[in-house]
PDB file of N, CA, C and O in Angstrom:
ATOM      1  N   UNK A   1     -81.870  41.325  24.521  1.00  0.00           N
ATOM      2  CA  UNK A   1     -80.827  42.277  24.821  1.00  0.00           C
ATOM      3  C   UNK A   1     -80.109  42.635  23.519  1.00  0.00           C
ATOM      4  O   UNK A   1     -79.944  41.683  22.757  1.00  0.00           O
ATOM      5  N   UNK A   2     -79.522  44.159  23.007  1.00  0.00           N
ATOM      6  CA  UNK A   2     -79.396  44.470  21.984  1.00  0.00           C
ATOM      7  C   UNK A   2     -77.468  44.577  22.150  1.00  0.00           C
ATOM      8  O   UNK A   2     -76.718  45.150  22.940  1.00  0.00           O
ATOM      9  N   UNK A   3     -77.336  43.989  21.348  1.00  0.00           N
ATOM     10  CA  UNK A   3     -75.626  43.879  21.403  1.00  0.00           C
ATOM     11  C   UNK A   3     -75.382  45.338  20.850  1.00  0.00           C
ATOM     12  O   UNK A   3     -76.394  45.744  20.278  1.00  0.00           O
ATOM     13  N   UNK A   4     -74.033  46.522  20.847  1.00  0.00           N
ATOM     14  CA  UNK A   4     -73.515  47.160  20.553  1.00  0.00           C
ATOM     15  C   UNK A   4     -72.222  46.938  20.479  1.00  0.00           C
ATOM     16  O   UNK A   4     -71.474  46.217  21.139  1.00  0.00           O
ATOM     17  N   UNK A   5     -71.992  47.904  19.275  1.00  0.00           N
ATOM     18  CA  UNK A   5     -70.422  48.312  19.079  1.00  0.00           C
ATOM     19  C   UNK A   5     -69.894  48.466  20.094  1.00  0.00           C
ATOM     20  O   UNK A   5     -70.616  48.752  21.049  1.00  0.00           O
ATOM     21  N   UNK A   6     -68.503  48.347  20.297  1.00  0.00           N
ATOM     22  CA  UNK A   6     -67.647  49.089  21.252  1.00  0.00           C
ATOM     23  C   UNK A   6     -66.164  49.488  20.449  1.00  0.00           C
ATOM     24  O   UNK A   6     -65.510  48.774  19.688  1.00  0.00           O
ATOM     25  N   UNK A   7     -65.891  50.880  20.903  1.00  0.00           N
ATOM     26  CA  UNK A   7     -64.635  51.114  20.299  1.00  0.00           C
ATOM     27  C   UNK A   7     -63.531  50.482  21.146  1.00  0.00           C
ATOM     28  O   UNK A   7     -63.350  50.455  22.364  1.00  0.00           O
ATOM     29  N   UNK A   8     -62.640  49.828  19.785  1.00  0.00           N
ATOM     30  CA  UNK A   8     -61.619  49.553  19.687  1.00  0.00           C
ATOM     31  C   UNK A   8     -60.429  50.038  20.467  1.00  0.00           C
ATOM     32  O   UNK A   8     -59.545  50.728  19.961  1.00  0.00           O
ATOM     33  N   UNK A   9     -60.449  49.546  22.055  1.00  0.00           N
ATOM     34  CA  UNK A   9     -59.248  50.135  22.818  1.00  0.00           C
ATOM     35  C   UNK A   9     -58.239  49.811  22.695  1.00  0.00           C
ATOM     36  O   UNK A   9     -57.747  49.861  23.822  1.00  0.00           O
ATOM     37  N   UNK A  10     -57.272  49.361  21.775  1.00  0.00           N
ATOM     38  CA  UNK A  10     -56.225  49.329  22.225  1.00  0.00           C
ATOM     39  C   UNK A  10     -55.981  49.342  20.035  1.00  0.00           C
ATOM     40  O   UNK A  10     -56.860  49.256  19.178  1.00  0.00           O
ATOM     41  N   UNK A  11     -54.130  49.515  19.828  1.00  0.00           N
ATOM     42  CA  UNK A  11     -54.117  49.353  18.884  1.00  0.00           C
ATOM     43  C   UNK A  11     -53.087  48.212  18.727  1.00  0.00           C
ATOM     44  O   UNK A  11     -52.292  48.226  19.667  1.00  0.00           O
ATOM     45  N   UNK A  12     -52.835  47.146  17.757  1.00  0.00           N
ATOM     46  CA  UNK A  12     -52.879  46.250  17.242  1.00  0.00           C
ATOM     47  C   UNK A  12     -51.463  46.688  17.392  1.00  0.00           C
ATOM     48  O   UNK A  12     -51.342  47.902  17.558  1.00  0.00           O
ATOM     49  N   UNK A  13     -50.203  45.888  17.372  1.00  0.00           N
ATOM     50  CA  UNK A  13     -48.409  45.227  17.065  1.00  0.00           C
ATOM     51  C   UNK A  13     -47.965  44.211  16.010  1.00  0.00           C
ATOM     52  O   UNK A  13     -48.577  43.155  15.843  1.00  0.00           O
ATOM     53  N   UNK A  14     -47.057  44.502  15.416  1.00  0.00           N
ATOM     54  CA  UNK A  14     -46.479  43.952  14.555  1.00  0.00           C
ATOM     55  C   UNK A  14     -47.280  43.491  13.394  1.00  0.00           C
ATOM     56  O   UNK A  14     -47.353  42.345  12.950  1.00  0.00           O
ATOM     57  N   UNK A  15     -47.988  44.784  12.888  1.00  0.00           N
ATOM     58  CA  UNK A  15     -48.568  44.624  12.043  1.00  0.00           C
ATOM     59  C   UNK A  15     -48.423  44.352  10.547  1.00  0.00           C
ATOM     60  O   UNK A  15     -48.199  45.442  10.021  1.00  0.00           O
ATOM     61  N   UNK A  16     -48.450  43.400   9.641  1.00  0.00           N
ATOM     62  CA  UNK A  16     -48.027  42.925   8.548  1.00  0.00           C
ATOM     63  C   UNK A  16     -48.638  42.654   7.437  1.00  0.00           C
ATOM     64  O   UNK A  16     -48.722  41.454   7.174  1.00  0.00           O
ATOM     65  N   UNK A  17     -49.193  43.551   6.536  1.00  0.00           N
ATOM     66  CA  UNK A  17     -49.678  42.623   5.464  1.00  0.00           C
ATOM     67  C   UNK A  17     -49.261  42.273   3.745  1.00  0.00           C
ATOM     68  O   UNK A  17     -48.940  43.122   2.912  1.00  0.00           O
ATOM     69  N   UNK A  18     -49.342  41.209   3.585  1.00  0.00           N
ATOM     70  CA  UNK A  18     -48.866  40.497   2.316  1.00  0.00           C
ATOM     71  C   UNK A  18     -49.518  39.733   1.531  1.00  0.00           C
ATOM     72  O   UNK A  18     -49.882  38.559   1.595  1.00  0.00           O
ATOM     73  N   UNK A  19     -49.629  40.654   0.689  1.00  0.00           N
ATOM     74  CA  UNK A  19     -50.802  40.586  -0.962  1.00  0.00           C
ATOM     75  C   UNK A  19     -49.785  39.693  -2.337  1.00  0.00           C
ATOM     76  O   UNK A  19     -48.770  39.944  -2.988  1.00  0.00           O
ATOM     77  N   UNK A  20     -50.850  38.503  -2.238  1.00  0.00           N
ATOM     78  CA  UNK A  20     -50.015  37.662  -3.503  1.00  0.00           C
ATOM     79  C   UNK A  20     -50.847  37.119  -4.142  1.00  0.00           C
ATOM     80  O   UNK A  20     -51.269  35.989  -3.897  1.00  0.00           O
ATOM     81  N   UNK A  21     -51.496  38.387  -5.770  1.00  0.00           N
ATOM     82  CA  UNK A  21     -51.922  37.553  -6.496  1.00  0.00           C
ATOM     83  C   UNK A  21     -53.841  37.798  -5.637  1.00  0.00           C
ATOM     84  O   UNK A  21     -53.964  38.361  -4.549  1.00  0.00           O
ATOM     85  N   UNK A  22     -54.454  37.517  -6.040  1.00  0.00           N
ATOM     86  CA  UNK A  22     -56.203  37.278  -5.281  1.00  0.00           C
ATOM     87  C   UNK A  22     -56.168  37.331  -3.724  1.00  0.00           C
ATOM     88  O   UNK A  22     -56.949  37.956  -3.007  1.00  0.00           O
ATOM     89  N   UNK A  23     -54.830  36.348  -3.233  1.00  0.00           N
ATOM     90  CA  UNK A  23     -54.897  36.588  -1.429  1.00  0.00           C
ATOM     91  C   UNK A  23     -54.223  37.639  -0.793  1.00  0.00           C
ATOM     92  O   UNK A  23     -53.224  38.123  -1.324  1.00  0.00           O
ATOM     93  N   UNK A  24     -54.752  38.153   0.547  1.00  0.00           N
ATOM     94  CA  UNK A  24     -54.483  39.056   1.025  1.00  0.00           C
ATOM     95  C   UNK A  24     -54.300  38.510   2.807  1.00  0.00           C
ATOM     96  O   UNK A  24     -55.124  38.522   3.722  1.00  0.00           O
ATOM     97  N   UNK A  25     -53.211  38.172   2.777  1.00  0.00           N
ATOM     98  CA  UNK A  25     -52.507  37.688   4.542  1.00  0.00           C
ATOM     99  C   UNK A  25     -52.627  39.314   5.884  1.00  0.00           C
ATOM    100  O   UNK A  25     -52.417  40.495   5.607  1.00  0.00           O
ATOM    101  N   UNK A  26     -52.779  39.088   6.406  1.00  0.00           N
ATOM    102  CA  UNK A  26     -52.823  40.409   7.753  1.00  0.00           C
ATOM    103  C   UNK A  26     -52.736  39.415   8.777  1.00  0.00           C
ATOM    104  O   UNK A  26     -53.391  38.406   9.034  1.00  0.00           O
ATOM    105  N   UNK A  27     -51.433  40.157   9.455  1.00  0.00           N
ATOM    106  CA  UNK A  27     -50.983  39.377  10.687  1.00  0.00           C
ATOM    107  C   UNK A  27     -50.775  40.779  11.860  1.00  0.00           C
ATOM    108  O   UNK A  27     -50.479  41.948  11.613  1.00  0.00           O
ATOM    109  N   UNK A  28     -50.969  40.325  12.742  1.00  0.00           N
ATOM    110  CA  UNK A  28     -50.964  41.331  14.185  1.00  0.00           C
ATOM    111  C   UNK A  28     -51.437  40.969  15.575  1.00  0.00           C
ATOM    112  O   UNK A  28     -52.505  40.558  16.031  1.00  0.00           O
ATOM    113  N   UNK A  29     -50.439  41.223  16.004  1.00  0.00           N
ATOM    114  CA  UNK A  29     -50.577  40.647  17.741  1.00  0.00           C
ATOM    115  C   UNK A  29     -51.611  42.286  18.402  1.00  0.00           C
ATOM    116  O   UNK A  29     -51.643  43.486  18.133  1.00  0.00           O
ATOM    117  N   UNK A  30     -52.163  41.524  19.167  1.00  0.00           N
ATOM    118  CA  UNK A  30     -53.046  41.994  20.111  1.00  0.00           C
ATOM    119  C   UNK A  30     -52.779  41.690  22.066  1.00  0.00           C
ATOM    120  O   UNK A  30     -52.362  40.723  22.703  1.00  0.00           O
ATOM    121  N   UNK A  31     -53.014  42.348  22.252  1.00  0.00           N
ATOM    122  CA  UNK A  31     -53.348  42.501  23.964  1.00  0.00           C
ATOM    123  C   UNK A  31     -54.272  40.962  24.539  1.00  0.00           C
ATOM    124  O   UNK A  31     -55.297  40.521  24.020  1.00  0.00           O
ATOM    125  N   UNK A  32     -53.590  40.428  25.637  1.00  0.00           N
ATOM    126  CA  UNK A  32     -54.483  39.155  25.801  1.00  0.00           C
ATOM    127  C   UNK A  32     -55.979  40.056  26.113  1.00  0.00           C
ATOM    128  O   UNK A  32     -56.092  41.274  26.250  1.00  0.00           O
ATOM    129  N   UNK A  33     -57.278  38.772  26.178  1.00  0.00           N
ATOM    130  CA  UNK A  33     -57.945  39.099  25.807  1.00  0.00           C
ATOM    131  C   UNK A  33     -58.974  40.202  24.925  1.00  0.00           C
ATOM    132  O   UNK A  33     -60.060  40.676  25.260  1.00  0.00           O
ATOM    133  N   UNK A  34     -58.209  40.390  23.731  1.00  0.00           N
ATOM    134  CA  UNK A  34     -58.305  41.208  22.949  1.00  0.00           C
ATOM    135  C   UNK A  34     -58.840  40.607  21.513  1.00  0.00           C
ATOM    136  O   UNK A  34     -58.103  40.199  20.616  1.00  0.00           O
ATOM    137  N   UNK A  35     -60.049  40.634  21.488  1.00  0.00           N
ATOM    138  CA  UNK A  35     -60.872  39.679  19.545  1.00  0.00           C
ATOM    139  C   UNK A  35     -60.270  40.299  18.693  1.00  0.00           C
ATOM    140  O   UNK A  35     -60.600  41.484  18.649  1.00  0.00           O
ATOM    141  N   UNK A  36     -59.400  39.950  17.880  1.00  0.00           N
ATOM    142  CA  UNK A  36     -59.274  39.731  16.066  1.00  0.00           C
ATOM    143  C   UNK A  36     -60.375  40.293  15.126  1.00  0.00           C
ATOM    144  O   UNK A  36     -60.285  41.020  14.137  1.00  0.00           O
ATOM    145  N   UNK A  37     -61.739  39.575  15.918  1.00  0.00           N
ATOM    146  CA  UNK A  37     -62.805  40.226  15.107  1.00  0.00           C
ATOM    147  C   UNK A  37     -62.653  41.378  15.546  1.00  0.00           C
ATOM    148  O   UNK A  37     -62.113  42.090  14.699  1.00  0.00           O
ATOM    149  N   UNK A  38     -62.827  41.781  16.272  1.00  0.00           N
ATOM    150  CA  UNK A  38     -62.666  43.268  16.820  1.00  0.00           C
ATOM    151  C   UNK A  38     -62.271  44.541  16.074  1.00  0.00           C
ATOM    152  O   UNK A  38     -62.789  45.601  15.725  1.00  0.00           O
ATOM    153  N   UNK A  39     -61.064  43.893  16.002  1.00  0.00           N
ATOM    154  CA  UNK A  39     -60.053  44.990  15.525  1.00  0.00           C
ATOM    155  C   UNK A  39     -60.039  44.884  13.698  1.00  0.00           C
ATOM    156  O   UNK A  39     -60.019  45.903  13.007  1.00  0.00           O
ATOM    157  N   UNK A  40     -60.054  43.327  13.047  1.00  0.00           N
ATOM    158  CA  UNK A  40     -60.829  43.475  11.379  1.00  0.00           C
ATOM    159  C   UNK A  40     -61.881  44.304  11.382  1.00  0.00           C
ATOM    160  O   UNK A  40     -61.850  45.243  10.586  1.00  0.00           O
ATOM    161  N   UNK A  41     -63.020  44.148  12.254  1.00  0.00           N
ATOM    162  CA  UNK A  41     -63.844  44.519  11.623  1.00  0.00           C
ATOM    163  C   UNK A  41     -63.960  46.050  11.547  1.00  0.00           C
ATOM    164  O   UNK A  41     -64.803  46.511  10.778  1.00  0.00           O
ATOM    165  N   UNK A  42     -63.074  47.008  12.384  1.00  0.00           N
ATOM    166  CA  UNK A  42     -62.959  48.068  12.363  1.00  0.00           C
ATOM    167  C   UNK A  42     -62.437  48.693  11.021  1.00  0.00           C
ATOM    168  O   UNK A  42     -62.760  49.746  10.471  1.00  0.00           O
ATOM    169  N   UNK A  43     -61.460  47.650  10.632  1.00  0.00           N
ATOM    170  CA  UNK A  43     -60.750  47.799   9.189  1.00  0.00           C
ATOM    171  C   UNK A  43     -61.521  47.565   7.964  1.00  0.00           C
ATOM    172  O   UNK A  43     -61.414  48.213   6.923  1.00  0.00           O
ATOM    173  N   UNK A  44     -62.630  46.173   8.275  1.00  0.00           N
ATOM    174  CA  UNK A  44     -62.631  46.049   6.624  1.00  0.00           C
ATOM    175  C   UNK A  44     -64.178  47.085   6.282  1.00  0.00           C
ATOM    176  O   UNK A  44     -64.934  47.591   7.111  1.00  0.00           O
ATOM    177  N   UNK A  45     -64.244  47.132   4.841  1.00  0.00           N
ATOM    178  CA  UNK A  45     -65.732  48.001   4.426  1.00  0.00           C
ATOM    179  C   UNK A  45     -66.939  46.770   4.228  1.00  0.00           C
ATOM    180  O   UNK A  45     -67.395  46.330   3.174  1.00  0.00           O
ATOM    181  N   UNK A  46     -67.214  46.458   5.395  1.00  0.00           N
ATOM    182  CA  UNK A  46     -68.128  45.362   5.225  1.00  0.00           C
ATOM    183  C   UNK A  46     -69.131  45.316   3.531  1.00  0.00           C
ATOM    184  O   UNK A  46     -69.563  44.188   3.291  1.00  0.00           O
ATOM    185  N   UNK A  47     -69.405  46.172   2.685  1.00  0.00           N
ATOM    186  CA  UNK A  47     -69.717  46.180   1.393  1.00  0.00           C
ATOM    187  C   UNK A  47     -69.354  46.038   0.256  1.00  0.00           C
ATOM    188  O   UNK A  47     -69.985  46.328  -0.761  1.00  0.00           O
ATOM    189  N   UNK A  48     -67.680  45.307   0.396  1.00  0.00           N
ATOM    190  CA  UNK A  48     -67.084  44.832  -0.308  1.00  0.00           C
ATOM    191  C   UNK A  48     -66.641  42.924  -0.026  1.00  0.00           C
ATOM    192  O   UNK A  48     -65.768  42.254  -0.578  1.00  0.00           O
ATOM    193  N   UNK A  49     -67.382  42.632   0.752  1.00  0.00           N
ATOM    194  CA  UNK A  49     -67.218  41.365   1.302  1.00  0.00           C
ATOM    195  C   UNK A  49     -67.669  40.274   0.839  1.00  0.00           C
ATOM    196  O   UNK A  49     -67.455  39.148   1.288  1.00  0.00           O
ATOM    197  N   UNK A  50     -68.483  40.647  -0.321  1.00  0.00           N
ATOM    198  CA  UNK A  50     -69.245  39.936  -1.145  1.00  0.00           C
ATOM    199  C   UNK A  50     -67.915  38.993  -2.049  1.00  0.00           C
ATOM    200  O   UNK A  50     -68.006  37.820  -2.413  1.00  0.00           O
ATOM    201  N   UNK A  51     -67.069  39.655  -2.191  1.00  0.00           N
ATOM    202  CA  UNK A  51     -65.517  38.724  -2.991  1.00  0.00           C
ATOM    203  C   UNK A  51     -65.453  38.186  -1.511  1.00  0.00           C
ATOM    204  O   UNK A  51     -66.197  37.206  -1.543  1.00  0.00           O
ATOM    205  N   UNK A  52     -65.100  38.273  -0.596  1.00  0.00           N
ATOM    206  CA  UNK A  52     -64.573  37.312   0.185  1.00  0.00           C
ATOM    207  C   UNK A  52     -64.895  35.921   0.332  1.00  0.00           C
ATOM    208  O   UNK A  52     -65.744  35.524   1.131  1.00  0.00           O
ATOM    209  N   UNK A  53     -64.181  35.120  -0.480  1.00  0.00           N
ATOM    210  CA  UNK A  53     -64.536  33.521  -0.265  1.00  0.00           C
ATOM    211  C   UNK A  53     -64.076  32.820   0.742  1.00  0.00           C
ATOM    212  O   UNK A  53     -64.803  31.893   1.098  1.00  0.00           O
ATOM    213  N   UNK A  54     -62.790  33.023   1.489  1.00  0.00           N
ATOM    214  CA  UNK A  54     -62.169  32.476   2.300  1.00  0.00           C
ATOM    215  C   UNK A  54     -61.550  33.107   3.517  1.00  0.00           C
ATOM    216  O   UNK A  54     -60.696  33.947   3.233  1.00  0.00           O
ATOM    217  N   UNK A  55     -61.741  32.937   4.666  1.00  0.00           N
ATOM    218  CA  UNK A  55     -61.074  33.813   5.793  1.00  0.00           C
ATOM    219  C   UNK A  55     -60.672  32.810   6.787  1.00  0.00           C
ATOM    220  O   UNK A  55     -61.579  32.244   7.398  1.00  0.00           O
ATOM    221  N   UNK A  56     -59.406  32.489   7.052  1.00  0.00           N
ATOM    222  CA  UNK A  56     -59.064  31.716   8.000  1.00  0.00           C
ATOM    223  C   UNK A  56     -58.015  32.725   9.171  1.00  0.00           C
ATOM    224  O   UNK A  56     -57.072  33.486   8.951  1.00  0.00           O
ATOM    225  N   UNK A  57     -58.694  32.305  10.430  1.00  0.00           N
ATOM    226  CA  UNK A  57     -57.762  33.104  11.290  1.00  0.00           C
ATOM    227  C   UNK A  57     -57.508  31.866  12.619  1.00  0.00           C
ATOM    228  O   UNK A  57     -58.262  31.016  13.092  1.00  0.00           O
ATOM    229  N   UNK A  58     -56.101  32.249  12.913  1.00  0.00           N
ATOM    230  CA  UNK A  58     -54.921  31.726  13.654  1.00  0.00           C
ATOM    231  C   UNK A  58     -54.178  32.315  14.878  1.00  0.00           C
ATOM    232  O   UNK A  58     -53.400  33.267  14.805  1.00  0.00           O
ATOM    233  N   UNK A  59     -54.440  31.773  15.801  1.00  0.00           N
ATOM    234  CA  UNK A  59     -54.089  32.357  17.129  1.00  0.00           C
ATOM    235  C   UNK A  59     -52.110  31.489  17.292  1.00  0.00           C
ATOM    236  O   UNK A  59     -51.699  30.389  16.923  1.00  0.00           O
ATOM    237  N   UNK A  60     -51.486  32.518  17.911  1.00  0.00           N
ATOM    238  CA  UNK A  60     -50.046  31.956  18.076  1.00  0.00           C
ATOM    239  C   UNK A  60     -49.494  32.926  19.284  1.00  0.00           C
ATOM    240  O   UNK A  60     -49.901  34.028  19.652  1.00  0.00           O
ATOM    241  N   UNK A  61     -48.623  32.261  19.671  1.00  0.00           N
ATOM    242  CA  UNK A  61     -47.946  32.766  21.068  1.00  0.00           C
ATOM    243  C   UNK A  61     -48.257  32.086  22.495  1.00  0.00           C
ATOM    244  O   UNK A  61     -47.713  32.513  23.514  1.00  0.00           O
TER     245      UNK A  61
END
């Protein structure tokens, strides 16, 4: 079975991001059951990911 995209329904709250130096923090609440991956991956240019050494993500609320 062939997985597909799906667009991104809903848009992201309290969106925040804070660049210090090499790291780059992005914080934003989402809709319950709503993936994180989801909504990054809509954002980042997957062809620049090659710098990405570290990605930690954190669920709260």
């Amino acid at each position: 079975m062939r997985q597909e995209r799906r667009v991104l329904g809903c848009i992201p709250e309290e969106v925040d991001l804070d660049a210090q130096g090499d790291d780059l923090q992005l914080n934003f609440s989402l809709p319950a059951g709503t993936y994180a991956t989801s909504a990054i991956r809509e954002w980042i240019d997957y062809s620049e990911t090659q710098h990405c050494t570290r990605v930690r993500c954190g669920v709260s609320g």
